[in-house]
TILOZA-314957 format. One record per residue (C-alpha): residue in one letter; x, y, z. Coordinates in steps of 0.5 Angstrom, whole numbers, padded with zeros to 4 digits, always signed. Layout:
% TILOZA-314957
aXYZ
...
//
This chain:
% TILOZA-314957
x-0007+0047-0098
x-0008+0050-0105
x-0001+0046-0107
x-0005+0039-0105
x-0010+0040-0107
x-0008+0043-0114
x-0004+0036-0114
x-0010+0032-0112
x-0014+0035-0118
x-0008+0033-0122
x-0008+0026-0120
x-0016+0025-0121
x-0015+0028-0129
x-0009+0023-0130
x-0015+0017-0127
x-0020+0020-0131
x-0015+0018-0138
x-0012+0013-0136
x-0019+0009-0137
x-0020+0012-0143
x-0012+0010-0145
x-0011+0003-0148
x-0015-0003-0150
x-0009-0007-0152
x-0011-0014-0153
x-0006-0017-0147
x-0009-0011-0142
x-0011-0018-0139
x-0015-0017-0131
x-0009-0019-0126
x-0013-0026-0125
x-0013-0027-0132
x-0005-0027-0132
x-0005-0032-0126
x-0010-0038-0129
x-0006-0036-0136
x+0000-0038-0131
x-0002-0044-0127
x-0006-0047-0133
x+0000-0052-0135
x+0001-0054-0129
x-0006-0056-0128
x-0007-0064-0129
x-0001-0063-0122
x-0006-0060-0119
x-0009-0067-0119
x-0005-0070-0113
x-0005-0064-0108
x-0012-0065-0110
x-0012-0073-0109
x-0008-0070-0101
x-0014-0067-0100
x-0018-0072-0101
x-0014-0077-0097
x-0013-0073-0091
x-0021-0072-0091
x-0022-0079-0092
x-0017-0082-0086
x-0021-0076-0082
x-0027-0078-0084
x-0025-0086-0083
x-0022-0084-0076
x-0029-0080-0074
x-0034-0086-0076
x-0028-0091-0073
x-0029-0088-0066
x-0036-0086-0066
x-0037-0093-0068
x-0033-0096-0063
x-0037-0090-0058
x-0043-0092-0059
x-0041-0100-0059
x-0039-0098-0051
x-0045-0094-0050
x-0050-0100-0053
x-0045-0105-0049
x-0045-0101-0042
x-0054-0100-0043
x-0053-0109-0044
x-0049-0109-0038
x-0053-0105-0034
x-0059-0110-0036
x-0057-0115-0035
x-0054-0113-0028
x-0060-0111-0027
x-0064-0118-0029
x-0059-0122-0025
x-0060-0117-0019
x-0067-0118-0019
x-0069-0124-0015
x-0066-0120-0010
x-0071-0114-0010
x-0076-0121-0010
x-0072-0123-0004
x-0072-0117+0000
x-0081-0117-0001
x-0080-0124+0003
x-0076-0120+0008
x-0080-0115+0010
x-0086-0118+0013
x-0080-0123+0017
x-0080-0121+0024
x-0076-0115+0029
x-0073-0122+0032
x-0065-0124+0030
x-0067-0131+0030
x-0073-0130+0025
x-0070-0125+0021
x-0064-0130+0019
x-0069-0136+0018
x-0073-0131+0014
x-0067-0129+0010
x-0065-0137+0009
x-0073-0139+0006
x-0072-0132+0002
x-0065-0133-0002
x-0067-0141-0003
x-0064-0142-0009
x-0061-0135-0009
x-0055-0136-0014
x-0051-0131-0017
x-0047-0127-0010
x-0041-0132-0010
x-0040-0127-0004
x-0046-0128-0001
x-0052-0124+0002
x-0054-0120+0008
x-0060-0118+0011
x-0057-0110+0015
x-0063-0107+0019
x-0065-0099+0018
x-0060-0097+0024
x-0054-0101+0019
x-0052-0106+0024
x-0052-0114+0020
x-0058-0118+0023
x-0057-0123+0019
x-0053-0127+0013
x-0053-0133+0009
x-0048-0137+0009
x-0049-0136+0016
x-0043-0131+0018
x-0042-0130+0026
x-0036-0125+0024
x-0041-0120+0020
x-0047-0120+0025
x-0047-0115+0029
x-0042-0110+0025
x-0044-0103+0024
x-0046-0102+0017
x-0048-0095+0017
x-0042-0091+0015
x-0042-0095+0008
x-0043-0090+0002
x-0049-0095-0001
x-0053-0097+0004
x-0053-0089+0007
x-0055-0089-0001
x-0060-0095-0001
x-0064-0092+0005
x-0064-0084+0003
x-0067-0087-0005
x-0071-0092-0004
x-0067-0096-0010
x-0063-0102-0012
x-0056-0100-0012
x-0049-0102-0014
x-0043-0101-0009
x-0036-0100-0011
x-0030-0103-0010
x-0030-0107-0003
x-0024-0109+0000
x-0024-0114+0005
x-0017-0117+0009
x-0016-0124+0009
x-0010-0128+0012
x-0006-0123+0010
x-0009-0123+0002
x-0014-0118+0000
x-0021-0119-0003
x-0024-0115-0007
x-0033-0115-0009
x-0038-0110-0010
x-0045-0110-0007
x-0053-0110-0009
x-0056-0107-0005
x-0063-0108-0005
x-0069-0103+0000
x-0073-0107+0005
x-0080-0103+0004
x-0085-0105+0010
x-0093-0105+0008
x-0093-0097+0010
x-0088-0096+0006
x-0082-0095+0011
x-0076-0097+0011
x-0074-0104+0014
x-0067-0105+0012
x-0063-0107+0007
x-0062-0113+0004
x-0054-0113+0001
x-0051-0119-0004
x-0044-0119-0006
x-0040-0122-0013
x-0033-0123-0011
x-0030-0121-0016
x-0023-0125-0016
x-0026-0131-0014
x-0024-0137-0019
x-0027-0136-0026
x-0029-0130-0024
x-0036-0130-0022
x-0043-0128-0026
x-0041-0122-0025
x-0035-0122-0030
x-0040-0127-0035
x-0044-0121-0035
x-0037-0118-0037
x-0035-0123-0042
x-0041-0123-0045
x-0042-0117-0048
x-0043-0117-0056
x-0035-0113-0057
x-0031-0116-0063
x-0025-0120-0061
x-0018-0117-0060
x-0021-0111-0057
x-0019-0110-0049
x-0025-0108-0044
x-0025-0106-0037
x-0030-0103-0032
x-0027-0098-0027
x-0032-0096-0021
x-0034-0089-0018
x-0026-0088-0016
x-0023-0090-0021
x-0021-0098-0020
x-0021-0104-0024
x-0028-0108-0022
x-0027-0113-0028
x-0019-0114-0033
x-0018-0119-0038
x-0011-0120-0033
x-0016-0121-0026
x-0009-0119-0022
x-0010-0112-0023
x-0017-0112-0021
x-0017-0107-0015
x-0012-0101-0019
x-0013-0095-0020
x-0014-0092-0026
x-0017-0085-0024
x-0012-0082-0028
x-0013-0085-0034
x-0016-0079-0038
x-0022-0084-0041
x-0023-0086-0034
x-0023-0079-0031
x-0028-0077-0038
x-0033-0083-0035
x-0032-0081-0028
x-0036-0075-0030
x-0042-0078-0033
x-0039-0078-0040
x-0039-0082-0046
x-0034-0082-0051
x-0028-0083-0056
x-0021-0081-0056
x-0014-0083-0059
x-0009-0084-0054
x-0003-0089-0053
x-0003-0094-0048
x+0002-0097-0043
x+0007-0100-0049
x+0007-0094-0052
x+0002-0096-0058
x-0003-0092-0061
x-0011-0094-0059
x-0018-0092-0060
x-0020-0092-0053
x-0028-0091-0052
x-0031-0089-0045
x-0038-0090-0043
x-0043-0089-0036
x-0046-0095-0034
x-0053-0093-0033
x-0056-0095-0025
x-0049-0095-0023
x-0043-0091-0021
x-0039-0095-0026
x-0036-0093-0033
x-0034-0099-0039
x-0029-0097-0042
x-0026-0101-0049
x-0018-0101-0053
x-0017-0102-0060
x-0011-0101-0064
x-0011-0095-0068
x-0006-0099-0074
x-0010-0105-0074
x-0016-0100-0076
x-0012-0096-0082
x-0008-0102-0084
x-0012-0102-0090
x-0012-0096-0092
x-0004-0096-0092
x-0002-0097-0100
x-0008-0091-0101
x-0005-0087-0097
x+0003-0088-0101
x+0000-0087-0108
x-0004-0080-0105
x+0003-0077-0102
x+0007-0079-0109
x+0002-0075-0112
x+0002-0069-0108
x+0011-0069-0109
x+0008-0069-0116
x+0003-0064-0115
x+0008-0058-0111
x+0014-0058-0115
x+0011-0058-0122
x+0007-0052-0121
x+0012-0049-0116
x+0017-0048-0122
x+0012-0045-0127
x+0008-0040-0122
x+0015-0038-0120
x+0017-0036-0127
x+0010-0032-0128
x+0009-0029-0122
x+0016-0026-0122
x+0014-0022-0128
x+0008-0021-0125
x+0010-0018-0118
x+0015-0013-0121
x+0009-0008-0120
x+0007-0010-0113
x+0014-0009-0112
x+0014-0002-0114
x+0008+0000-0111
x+0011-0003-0105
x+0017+0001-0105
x+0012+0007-0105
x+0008+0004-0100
x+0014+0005-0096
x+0015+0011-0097
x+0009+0014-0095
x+0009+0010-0089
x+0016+0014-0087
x+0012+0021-0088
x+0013+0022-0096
x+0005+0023-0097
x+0006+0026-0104
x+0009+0019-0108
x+0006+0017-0113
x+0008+0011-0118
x+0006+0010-0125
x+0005+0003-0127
x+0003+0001-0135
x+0001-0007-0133
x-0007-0005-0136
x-0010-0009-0131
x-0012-0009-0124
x-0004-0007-0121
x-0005-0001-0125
x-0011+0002-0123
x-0009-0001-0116
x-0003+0005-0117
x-0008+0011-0119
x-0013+0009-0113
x-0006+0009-0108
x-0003+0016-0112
x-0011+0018-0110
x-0010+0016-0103
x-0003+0019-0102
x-0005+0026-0104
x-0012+0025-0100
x-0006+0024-0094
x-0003+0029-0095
x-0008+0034-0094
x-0011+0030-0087
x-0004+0031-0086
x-0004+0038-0086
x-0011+0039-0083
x-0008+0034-0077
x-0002+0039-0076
x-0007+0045-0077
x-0013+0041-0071
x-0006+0039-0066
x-0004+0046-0066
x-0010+0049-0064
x-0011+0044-0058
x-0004+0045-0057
x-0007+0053-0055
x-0013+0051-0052
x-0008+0045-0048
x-0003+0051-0046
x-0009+0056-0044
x-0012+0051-0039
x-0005+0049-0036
x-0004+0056-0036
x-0010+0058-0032
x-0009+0052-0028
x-0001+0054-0026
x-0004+0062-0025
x-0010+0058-0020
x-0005+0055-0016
x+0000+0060-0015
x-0004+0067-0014
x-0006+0069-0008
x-0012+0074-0011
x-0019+0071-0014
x-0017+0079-0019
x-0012+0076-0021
x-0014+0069-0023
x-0020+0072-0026
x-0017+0076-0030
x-0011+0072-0033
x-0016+0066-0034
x-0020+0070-0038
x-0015+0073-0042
x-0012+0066-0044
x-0019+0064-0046
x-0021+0070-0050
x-0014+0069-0053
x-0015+0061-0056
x-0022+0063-0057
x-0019+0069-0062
x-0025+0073-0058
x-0025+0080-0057
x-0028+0082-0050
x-0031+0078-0045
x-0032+0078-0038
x-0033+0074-0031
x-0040+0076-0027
x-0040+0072-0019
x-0046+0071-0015
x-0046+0076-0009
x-0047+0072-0001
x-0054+0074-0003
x-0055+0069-0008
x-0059+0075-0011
x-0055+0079-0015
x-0050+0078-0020
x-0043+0083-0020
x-0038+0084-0026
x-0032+0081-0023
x-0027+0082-0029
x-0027+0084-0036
x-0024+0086-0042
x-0025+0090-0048
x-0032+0093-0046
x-0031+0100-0046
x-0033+0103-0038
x-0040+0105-0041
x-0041+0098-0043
x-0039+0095-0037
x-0043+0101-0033
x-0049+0098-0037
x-0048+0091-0035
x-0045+0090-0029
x-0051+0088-0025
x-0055+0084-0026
x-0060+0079-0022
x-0061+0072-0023
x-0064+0070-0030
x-0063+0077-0033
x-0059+0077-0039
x-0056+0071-0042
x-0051+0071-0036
x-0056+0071-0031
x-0060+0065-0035
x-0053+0061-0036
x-0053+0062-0027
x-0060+0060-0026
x-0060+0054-0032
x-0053+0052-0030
x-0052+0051-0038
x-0049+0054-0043
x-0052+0060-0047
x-0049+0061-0055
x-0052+0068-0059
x-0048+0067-0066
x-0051+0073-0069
x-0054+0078-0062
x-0057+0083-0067
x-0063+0077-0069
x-0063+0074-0061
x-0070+0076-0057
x-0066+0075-0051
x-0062+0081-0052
x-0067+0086-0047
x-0060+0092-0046
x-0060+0097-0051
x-0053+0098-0049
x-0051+0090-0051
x-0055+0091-0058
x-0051+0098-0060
x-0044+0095-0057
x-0041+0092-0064
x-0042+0085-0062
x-0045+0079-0066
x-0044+0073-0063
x-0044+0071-0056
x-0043+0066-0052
x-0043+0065-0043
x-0042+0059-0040
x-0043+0057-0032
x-0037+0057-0027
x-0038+0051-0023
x-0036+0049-0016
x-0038+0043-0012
x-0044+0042-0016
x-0046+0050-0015
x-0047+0055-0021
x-0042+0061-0018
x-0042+0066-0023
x-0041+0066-0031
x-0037+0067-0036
x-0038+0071-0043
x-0034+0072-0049
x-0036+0077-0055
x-0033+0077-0063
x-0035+0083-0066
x-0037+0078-0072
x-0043+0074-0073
x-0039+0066-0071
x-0042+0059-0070
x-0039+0056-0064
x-0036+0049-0065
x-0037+0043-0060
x-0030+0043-0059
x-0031+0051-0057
x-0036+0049-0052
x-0032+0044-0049
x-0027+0049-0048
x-0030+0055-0045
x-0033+0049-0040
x-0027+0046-0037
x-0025+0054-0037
x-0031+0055-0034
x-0030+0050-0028
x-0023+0052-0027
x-0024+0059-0025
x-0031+0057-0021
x-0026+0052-0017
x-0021+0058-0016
x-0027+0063-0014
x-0029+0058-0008
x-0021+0056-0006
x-0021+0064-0006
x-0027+0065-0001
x-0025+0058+0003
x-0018+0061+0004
x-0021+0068+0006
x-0026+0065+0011
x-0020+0060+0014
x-0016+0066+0015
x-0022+0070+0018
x-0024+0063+0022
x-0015+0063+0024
x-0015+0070+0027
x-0021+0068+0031
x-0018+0063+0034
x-0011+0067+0035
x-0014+0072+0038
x-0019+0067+0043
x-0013+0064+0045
x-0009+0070+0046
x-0014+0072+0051
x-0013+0066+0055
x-0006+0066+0056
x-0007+0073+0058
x-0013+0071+0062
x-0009+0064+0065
x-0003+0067+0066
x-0001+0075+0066
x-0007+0077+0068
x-0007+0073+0074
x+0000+0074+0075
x-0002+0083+0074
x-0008+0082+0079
x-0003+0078+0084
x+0002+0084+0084
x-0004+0089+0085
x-0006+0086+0090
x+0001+0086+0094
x+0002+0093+0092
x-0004+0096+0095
x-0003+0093+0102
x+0004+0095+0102
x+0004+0101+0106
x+0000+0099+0111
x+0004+0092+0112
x+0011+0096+0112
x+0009+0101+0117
x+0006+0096+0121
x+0012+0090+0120
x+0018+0092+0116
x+0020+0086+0116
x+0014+0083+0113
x+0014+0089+0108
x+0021+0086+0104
x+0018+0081+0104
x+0012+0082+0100
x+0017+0087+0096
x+0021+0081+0095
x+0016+0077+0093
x+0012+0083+0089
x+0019+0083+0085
x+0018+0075+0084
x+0011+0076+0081
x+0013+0083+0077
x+0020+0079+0074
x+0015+0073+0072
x+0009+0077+0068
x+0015+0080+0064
x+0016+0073+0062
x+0010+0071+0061
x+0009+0077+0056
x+0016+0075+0053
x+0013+0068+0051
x+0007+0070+0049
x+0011+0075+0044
x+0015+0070+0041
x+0007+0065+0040
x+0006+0072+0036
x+0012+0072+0032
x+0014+0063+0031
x+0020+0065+0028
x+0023+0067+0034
x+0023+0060+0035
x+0027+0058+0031
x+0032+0064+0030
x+0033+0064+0037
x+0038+0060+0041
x+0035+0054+0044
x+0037+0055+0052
x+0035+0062+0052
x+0028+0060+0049
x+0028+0055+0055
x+0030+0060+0060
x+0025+0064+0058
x+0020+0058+0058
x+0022+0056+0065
x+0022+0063+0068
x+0015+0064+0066
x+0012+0057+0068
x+0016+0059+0075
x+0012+0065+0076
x+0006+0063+0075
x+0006+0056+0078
x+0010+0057+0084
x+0014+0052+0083
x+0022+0050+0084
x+0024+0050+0077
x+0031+0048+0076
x+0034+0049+0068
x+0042+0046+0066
x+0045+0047+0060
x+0050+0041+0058
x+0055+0043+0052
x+0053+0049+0047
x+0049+0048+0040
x+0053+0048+0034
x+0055+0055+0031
x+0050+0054+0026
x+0044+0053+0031
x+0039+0046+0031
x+0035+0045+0024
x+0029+0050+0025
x+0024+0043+0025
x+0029+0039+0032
x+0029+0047+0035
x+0021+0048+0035
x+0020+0040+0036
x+0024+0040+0043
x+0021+0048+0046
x+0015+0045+0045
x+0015+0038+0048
x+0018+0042+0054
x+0012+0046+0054
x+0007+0041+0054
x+0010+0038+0060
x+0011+0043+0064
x+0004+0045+0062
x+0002+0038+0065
x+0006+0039+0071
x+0003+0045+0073
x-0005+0043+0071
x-0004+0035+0074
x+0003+0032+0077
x+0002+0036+0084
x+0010+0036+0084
x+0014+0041+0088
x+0020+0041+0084
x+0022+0041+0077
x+0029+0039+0073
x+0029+0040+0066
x+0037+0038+0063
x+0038+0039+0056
x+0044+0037+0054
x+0048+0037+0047
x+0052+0032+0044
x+0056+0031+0037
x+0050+0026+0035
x+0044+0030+0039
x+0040+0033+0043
x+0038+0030+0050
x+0032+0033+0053
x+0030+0031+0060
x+0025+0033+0065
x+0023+0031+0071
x+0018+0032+0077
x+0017+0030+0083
x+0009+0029+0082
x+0004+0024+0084
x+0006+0020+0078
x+0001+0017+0073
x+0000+0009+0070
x+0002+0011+0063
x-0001+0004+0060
x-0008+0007+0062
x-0012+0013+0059
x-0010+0020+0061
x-0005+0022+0066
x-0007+0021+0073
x-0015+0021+0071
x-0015+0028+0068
x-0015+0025+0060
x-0009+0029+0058
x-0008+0023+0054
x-0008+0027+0047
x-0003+0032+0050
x+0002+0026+0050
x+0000+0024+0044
x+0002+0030+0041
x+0009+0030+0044
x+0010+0023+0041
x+0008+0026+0034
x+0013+0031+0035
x+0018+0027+0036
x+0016+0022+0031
x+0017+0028+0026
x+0024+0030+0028
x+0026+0022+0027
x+0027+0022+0035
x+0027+0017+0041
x+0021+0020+0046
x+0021+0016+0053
x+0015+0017+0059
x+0017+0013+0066
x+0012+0014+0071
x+0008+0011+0077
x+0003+0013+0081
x+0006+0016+0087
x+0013+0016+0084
x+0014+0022+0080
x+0014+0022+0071
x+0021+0023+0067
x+0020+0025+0060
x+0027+0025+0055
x+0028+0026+0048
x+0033+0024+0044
x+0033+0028+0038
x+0038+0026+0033
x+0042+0031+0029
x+0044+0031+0020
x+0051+0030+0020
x+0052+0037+0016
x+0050+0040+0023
//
């Protein structure tokens, strides 16, 4: 560090001089050099200029023809609109006649021939609908349209729910095989009371010769000539066509159609059909669905400007290639500095901070040069403080997964404490500390662990309630509490802790699920100011150890809540099984004598059946020895586990139990995992026989293959529905659950044949490694 900076000073001296140095009269700024340099080629300049002009100009040109032409389509879409509107509006005056005419068929036809007298203009003719949708009534009169249901039609549902004029679209109508196309005004029937009586509709028949007055209204329209023009309806197709044969196409995919389809108005280039580029200008027309959408050629627009555009792109040849040669000669000389500076550059960027160049140009490359000799040394020294900075979170980074690995590994809460506060005094460069915890009382707090407090010192401290002391107030506040000189802190009350040697202090919460359970505090001998990089490390410090500190208490209360159990269950069996069998044999040996002084025979009877009883309770002992000790389950050989099994259950239960033994068990013995799995699922079951099947005899087969294991027992109980809850009404249902778990587990096949009244089969087909 002393080095950099010594060099950094240096280089800050040199810059200091060279603002002193020369003042010699080419010491031109950079810019200076280049317009110097680019002043020849000046009056060049001129034709990239001219480019620039023309370009801006065709733009400028290409906008005011485009926005010309949208808005000479806007103004001709409102014309048409109006002058749709104006031809339309005897109908509207038509249809005020109509609304006084009666409900009679007759009298509706004869009002609608007295009310369109005259009516000119519909070449499709004109309908009188009803407010149900049917027709009543036409003129010419049509028989074939009376009566027709006219209520689906999108422009009458759309009359009757406005209330106003409206314009159909295209209508196609079959005759003779030809199709004809039309549009509908429909106009609203409105009685005195303001109700709706109907709809009175006229059509334009858009393919009729000459076109109709609808195509007049198109035709008429103020567009200059050479321009080609066509309205599309809501969907897209043709109502009008300079060429009448493709009235009806769609055009839906048009992108000026789609764009009017939208209620949009605009202008675009695009390319028509030939391949030709044109302007096309798109417009709503206003009260209707339609959109007017006009072409024209986009080179009969720019043909005037063709011999301009010539003359500009032979000024801009003109204006690159003369400057080019010149800048070319000056800028070479010009980037040799740069390139030296960026040769440095390089350098730096491959970790060589202390380059430097030396540039003499006396313009701003030169100062560009001290400022990056600067920059390089100031590199060098964040560099240095960078590694210095990474090697202390790499110590504070090891400290935690240190104390992480030793909170994961150790089985004594003493042992943790005490290596985590060893790893957080080392980090921290502190000399002692210690760790207090929380009593079950919630009311005192003892030392746990500390180190480099004398035993007088720990003596002095080492109780405290919650909110004595710096500890007991972090408990309580559940923040931190930083003394840096502890010979001027109020809060210190202990004699003991003022005449230690330590200064500064700082203690910090051990945290668990959202509970304060203790504290940890760490002492320096010297006065010393805690950085937030200090905080935040002895609080995550903090945190681990309070997580192990409840792991610790959860496991001690898991093992005292397992030794309960243990013992609970123990009680049962003994309880369930030796206890009985014990009180059985008892029972028999008390009435011996008597029984064998009056009936020998019935006296070795009740020896025989006292030796049955006394073989069984010996079983039964040696079972519940082997639930003491589960290795045995998997040292020993499974036949033998399954005798003892078979015997025990048969003592205690009466049954006719018959065990057979196909093959042997490899020399190795069964993989522990399949042994302990098949012990017991036949334990489980013969425990489901005994409590539920009411069977008289019992067979388990077990049988070993080069592949396998067969497991297979039967009873000849009074079966069960495996398809329903519990076995036979006695909810045993989870026992069958845990024997398929089982069997899962060890990757094995486990099948229930049952059936009220017919006995239950269970077999297990447990696979074998290869290597076993």
């Amino acid at each position: 560090m002393a080095r950099l900076d010594q060099m950094k000073g240096a280089l800050e001296g040199q810059d200091r001089s060279a603002q002193r140095g020369r003042r010699r009269w080419w010491s031109l700024s950079h810019r200076s050099k280049i317009v110097a340099w680019a002043f020849i080629p000046a009056a060049l300049i001129l034709g990239s200029v001219a480019l620039v002009a023309f370009f801006g100009y065709r733009q400028v040109m290409a906008d005011m023809v485009m926005e010309r032409d949208r808005q000479l389509v806007q103004l001709a879409a409102m014309q048409l609109a109006g002058d749709l509107d104006e031809r339309a509006s005897p109908l509207g005056q038509a249809a005020r006649a109509l609304a006084v005419a009666g409900e009679s068929e007759g009298a509706q036809q004869a009002a609608l021939r007295a009310a369109t007298q005259g009516l000119t203009g519909f070449g499709g003719g004109l309908g009188f609908v009803n407010p149900r949708g049917t027709v009543v009534a036409t003129q010419p009169h049509r028989p074939v349209l009376l009566g027709q249901d006219w209520s689906d039609l999108p422009f009458f549902r759309e009359v009757q729910s406005r209330g106003q004029m409206v314009y159909s679209d295209l209508l196609v109508a079959s005759d003779s095989g030809a199709s004809m196309y039309s549009v509908a005004v429909a106009v609203p029937v409105i009685g005195p009371d303001g109700e709706f009586r109907g709809a009175l509709v006229g059509f334009h028949q858009l393919d009729e010769p000459g076109g109709g007055l609808f195509a007049e209204s198109v035709a008429s329209l103020p567009l200059h000539a050479g321009r080609q023009i066509y309205v599309v309806d809501g969907q897209g197709r043709l109502l009008y066509h300079a060429q009448a044969a493709r009235i009806g196409a769609d055009y839906g995919d048009v992108p000026s159609v789609r764009s009017v389809l939208a209620r949009q108005a605009g202008a675009l280039r695009t390319v028509d059909g030939a391949g030709e580029a044109v302007v096309t200008a798109y417009a709503p027309i206003p009260g209707t669905r339609w959109g007017l959408v006009g072409e024209d050629s986009w080179s009969a627009l720019v043909a005037p400007y063709r011999g301009y555009q010539n003359l500009l792109l032979l000024l801009l040849v003109l204006g690159l290639v003369a400057p080019a040669v010149v800048v070319m000669v000056g800028v070479r000389r010009l980037m040799r500095p740069l390139e030296t500076l960026r040769a440095a550059t390089q350098e730096v960027a491959r970790g060589n901070f202390g380059r430097t160049v030396r540039v003499e140009s006396g313009d701003e490359i030169e100062a560009l040069a001290r400022h990056f000799n600067l920059m390089s040394a100031e590199l060098a020294a964040s560099y240095a403080r960078l590694e210095e900075r990474l090697a202390a979170r790499t110590r504070e980074l090891a400290a935690l997964t240190a104390i992480a690995a030793e909170i994961s590994h150790a089985e004594e809460l003493q042992a943790v404490l005490h290596t985590a506060l060893g790893e957080a005094l080392d980090v921290m460069g502190m000399k002692a500390g210690g760790v207090y915890l929380l009593d079950e009382s919630q009311e005192r707090l003892a030392l746990a662990a500390h180190e480099g407090l004398d035993g007088s010192l720990a003596a002095a401290i080492d109780d405290l309630a919650p909110g004595e002391g710096f500890s007991g107030r972090v408990v309580v506040q559940g923040e931190p509490v930083l003394a840096p000189d502890l010979a001027q802190d109020p809060r210190l009350t202990r004699p003991e802790a003022r005449e230690s040697g330590f200064h500064a202090l700082a203690s910090f919460p051990l945290r668990a699920g959202g509970q304060v359970l203790g504290a940890l505090f760490v002492l320096a001998p010297e006065i010393r100011t805690f950085s937030p990089e200090d905080v935040e490390l002895l609080t995550s410090i903090g945190q681990q150890m309070g997580v192990a500190v409840e792991n610790a208490r959860l496991l001690q209360r898991a093992q005292d809540a397992a030794a309960h159990e243990e013992r609970q269950r123990l009680a049962r069996e003994l309880h369930d099984a030796v206890t009985q069998t014990l009180f059985s044999a008892t029972l028999i040996a008390d009435v011996l004598p008597r029984v064998w002084e009056k009936d020998p025979a019935l006296g070795r009877a009740r020896l025989v059946e006292l030796s049955e009883l006394s073989r069984a309770a010996l079983a039964e002992m040696r079972m519940l020895l082997l639930e003491l000790r589960p290795a045995a389950l998997a040292e020993g050989a499974l036949p033998d586990l399954l005798r003892q099994l078979v015997a025990a259950v048969r003592g205690r239960s009466r049954l006719q139990i018959a065990l057979e033994v196909d093959g042997a068990p490899p020399e190795e013995g069964l993989p522990p995992d399949v042994q302990i799995a098949l012990y017991r699922i036949t334990q489980e079951t013969l425990n489901n026989v005994v409590k539920h099947a009411e069977a008289q005899r019992v067979s388990v087969t077990l049988a070993f293959g080069e592949a396998g294991v067969l497991l297979d027992v039967a009873d000849d109980g009074v079966g069960f529905d495996p398809g329903a809850d519990g076995i036979a009404g006695h909810g045993n249902s989870f026992g069958l659950s845990i024997m398929r778990e089982r069997a899962a587990q060890i990757g094995a096949d486990l099948e229930i044949e049952s059936a009220p009244g017919a006995g239950t089969r269970v077999t297990v087909v447990a696979p074998l490694p290869p290597d076993v």
